[in-house]
C-alpha positions as CSV (number, residue, x, y, z in Angstrom):
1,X,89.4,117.8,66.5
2,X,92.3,115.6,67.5
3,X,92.9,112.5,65.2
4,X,92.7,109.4,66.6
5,X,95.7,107.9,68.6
6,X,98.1,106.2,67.2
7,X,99.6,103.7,69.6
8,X,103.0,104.1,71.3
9,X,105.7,102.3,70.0
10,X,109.1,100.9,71.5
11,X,111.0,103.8,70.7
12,X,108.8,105.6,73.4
13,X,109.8,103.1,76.5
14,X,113.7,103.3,74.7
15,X,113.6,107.2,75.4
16,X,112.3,106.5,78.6
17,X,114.6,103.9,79.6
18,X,117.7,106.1,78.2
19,X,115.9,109.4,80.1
20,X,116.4,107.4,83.8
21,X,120.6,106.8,82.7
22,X,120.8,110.7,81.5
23,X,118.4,112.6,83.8
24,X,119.9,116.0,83.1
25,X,118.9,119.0,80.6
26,X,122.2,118.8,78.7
27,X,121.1,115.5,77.2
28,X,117.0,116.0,77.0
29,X,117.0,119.8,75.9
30,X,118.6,118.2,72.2
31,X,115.9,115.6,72.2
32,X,112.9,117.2,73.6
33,X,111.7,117.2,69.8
34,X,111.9,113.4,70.5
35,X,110.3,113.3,73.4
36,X,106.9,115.3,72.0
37,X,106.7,113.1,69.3
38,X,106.8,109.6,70.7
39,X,105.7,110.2,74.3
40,X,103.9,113.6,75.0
41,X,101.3,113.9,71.8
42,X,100.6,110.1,71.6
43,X,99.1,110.6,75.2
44,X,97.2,113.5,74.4
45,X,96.0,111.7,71.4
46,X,95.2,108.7,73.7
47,X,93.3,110.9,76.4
48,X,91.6,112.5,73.4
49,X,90.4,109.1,72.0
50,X,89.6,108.2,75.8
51,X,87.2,110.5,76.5
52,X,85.8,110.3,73.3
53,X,84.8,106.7,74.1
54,X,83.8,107.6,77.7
55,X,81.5,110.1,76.6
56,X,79.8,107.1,74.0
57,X,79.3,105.1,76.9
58,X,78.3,107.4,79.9
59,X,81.1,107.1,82.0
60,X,81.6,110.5,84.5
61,X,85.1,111.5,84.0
62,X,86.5,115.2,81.6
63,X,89.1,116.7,81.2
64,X,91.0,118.4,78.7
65,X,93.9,116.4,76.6
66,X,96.5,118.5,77.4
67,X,95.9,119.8,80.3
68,X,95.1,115.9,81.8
69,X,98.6,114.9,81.3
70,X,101.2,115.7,84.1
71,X,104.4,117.7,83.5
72,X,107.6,116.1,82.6
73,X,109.6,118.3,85.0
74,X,110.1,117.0,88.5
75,X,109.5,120.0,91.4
76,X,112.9,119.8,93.0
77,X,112.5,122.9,95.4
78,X,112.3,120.7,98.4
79,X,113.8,118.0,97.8
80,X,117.2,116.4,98.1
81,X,116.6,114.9,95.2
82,X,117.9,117.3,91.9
83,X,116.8,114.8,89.1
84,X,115.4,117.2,86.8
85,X,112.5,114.6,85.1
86,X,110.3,112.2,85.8
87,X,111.2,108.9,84.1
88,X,107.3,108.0,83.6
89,X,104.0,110.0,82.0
90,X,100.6,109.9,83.4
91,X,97.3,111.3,82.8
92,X,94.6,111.7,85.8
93,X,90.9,112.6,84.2
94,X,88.2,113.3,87.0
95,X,84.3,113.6,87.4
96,X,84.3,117.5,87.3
97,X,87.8,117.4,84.7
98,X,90.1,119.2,87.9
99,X,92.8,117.6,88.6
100,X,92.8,118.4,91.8
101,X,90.0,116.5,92.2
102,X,90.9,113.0,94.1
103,X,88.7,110.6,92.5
104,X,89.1,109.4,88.8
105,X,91.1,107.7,86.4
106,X,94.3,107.5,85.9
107,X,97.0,106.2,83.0
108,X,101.2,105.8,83.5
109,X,103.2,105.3,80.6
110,X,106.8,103.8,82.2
111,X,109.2,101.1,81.1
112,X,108.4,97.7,83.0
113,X,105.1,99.4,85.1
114,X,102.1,100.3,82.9
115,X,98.7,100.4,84.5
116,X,95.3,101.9,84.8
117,X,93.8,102.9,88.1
118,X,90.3,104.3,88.4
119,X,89.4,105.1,92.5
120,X,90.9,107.6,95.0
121,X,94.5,108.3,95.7
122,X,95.5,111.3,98.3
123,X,91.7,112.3,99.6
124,X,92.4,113.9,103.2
125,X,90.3,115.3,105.6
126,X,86.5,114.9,105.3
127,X,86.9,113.5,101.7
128,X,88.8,110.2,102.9
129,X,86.3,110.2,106.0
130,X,83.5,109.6,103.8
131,X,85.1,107.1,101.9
132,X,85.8,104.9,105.2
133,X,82.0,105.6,106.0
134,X,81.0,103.6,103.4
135,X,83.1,100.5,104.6
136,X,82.0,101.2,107.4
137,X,78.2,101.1,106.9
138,X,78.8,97.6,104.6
139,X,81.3,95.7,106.4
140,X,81.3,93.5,103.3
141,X,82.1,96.1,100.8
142,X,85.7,96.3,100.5
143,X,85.5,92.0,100.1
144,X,83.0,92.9,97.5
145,X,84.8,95.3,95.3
146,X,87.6,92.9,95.8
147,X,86.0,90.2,94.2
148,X,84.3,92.4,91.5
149,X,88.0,93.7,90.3
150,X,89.5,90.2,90.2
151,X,86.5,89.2,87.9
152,X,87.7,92.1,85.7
153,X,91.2,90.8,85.9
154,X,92.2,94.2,88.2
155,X,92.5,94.4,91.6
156,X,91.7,96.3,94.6
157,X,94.3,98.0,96.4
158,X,96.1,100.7,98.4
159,X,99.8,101.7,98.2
160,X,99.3,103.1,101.6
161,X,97.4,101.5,105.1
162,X,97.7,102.7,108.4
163,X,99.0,100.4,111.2
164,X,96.0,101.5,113.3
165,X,92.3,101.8,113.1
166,X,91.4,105.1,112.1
167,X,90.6,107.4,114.5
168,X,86.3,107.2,115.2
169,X,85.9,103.9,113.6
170,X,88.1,101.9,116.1
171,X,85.1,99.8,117.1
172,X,85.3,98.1,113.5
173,X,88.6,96.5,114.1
174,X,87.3,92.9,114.3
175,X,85.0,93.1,111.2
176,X,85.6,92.3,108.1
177,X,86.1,96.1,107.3
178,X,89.1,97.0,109.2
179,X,91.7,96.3,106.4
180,X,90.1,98.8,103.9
181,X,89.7,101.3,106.7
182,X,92.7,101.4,107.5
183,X,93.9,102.5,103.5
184,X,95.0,105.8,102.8
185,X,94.0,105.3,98.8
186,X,91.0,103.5,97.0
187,X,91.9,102.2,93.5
188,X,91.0,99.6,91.0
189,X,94.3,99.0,89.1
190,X,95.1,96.9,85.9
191,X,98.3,96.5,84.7
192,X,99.6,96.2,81.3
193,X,102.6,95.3,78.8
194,X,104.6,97.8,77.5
195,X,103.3,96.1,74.0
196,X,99.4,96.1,74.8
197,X,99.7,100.8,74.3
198,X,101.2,99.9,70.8
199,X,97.4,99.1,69.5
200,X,94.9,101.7,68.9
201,X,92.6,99.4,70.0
202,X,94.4,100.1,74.0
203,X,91.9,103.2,74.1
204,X,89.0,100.9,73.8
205,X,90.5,98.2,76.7
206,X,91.3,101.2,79.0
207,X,87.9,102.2,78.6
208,X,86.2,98.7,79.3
209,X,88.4,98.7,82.9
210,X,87.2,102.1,83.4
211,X,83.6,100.9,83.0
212,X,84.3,97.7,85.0
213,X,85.5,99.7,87.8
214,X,82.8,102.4,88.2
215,X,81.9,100.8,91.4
216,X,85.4,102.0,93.0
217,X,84.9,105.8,91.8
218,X,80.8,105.7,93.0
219,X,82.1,105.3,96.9
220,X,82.8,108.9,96.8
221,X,79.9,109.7,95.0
């Protein structure tokens, strides 16, 4: 049994901030001890309390504390780019608890961009087929979920949209569907202030935009 988490406090977004000036080992190795204590186990101990309170109210997403929350370490073996860290944290808890999984709900902890997304991001193949299918068979839908989100205060959104229809569903362009087919990613996504994850009480509000947004995560269900 985990205890409850604690809240994050603005020493967490100050290492943060200080972590994107000195992205290198010689300054983090000395502070990793840092890191772990205001960072690291405060998001275990919030994905802990999270599924705590999405097991009380029925809501289909697992996973393990610490094995939900992504790695520090950036994988530089292909890229140009040597940075050593990440400069944010996130979580990503899914139906079946496997991250690999493309459906779920995801937390990021970074200086200036805090949010909760609940949806699809990176289904490929078959996967983000389906998804499309459903816009496709309810033209309506993505205008629906739309509105549905903004009621919550969230909104519905892709980082990502093709510049063409979708191969097989080119006959949809002129209908009301053809933006959300187009999307590579599905999410629901509320943003927060660094000073809302200071309160307990965030576990509770994450979970409440979590419920809210069930309708995004049932499209590929």
């Amino acid at each position: 049994m985990l205890p409850p988490f604690p809240g994050f406090t603005p020493d967490a977004f100050a290492f943060l901030r200080a972590l994107a000036v000195h992205n290198d080992r010689a300054w983090f190795q000395p502070r990793k001890a840092t890191f772990d204590a205001e960072l690291r186990d405060p998001l275990v101990l919030f994905v802990a309390s999270f599924l705590d309170e999405a097991r009380r109210r029925g809501l289909p997403l697992t996973g393990q504390p610490e094995k939900s929350v992504f790695r520090l370490y950036r994988d530089t073996r292909f890229s140009k780019d040597k940075r050593p860290y990440k400069t944010h944290l996130g979580a990503w808890l899914t139906p079946s608890g496997d991250k690999a999984e493309p459906g779920g709900f995801y937390v990021h902890i970074e200086p200036d961009r805090v949010f909760c997304a609940v949806g699809y991001w990176g289904a490929q193949g078959a996967d983000l087929r389906r998804l499309r299918q459903r816009f496709a068979d309810d033209v309506h839908l993505g205008d629906d979920l739309t509105a549905r989100m903004a009621a919550a205060g969230a909104r519905f959104d892709s980082d990502e949209a093709l510049k063409r229809m979708p191969q097989g569903f080119e006959v949809y362009d002129e209908t009301p569907a053809a933006p959300f087919l187009r999307w590579k990613h599905f999410l629901a996504i509320l943003p927060f202030a660094e000073a809302d994850t200071y309160a307990p009480s965030w576990v509770q509000t994450a979970a409440d935009f979590a419920e809210a947004a069930m309708p995004v995560l049932d499209l590929g269900r």
